[in-house]
BAFI-3210 file (N, C-alpha, C; in Angstrom, 3 decimals, decimal comma, padded with zeros to 6 digits):
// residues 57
n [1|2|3|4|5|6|7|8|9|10|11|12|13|14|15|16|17|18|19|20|21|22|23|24|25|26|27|28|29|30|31|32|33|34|35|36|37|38|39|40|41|42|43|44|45|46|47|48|49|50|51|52|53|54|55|56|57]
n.u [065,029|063,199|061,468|060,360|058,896|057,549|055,662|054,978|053,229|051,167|050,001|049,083|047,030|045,418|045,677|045,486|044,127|043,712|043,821|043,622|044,268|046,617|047,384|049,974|051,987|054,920|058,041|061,191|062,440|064,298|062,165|060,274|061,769|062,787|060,123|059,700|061,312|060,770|058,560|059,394|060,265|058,525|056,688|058,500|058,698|056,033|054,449|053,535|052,813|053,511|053,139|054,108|055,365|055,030|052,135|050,719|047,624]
n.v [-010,451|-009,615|-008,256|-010,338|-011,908|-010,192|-009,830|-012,135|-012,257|-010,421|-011,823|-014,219|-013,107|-012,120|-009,396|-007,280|-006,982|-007,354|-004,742|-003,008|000,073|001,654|003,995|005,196|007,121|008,604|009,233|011,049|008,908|006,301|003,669|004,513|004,604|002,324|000,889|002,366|001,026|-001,380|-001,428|-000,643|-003,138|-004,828|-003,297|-003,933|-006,379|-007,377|-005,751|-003,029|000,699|003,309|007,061|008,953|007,145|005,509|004,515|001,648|000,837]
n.w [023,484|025,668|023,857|022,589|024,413|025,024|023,154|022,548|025,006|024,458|022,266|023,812|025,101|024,146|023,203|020,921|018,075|014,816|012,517|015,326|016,994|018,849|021,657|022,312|024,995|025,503|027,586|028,050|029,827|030,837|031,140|029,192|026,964|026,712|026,184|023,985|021,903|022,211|021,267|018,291|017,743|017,458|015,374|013,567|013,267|012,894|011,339|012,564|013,033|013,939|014,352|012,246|011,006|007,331|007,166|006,012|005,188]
ca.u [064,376|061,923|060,611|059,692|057,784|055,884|054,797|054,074|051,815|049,932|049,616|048,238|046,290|044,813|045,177|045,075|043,516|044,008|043,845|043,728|045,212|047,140|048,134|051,268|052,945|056,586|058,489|062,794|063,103|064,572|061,238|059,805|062,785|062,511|058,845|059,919|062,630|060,142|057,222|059,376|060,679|057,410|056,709|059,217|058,083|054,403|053,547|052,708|053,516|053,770|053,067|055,835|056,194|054,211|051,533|049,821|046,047]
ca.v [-011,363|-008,503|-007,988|-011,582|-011,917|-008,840|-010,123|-013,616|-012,148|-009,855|-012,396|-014,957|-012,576|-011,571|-007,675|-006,770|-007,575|-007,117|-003,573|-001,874|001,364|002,101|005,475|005,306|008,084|007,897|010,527|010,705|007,572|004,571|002,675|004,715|004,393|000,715|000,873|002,605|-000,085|-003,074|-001,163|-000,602|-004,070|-005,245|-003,130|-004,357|-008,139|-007,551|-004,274|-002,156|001,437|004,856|008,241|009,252|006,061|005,138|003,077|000,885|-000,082]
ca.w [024,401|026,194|023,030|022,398|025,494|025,028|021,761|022,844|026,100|023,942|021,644|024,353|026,133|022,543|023,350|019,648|017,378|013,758|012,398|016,101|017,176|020,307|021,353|023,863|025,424|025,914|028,105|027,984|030,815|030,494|030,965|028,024|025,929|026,409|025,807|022,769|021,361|022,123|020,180|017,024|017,321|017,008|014,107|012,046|013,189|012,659|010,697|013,630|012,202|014,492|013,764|011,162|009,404|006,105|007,524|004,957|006,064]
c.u [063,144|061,053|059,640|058,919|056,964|054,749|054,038|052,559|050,846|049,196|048,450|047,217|045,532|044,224|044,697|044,798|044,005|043,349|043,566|044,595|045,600|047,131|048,861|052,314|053,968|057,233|059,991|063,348|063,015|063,455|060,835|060,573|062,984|061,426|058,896|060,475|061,427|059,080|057,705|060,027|059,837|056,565|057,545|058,817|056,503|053,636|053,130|052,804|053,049|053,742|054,421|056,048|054,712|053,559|050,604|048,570|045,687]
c.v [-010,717|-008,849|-009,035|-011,990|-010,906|-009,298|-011,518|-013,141|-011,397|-010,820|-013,828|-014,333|-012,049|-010,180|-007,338|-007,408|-006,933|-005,803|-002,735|-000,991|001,184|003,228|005,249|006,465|007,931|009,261|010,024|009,772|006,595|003,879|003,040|004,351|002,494|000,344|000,601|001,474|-001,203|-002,576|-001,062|-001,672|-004,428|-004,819|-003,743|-006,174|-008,152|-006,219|-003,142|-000,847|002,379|005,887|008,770|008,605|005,900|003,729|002,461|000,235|-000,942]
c.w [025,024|025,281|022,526|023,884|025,923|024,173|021,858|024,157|025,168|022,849|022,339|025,107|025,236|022,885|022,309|018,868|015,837|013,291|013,575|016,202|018,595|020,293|022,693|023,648|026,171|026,770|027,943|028,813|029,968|030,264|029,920|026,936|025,669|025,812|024,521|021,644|021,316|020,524|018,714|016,376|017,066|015,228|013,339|012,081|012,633|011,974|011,463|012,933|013,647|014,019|012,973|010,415|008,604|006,740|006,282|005,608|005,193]
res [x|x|x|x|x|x|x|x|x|x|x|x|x|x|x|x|x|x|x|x|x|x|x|x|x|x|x|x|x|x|x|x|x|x|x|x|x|x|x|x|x|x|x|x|x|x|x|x|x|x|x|x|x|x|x|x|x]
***
């Protein structure tokens, strides 16, 4: 549910755009670790990729 209203605001608020980069820094808290969880739900909904995984440009 989070994750779908992250993805819908960035999507109405048209943060990204098609092929941008982020760079987010996560530390061992909860809020990051949530951070974390939304951002690689998103990858797997929309291609996002993170340092480590096989990003395809």
């Amino acid at each position: 549910m989070l994750s779908w209203q992250v993805e819908t605001f960035i999507k109405e608020k048209q943060l990204l755009a098609a092929n941008d980069r982020i760079l987010v820094g996560v530390s061992t808290g909860v809020d990051s670790m949530v951070l974390l969880h939304i951002l690689e739900t998103l990858q797997k909904n929309d291609g996002l990729c993170h340092r480590g995984s096989s990003c395809k440009s």
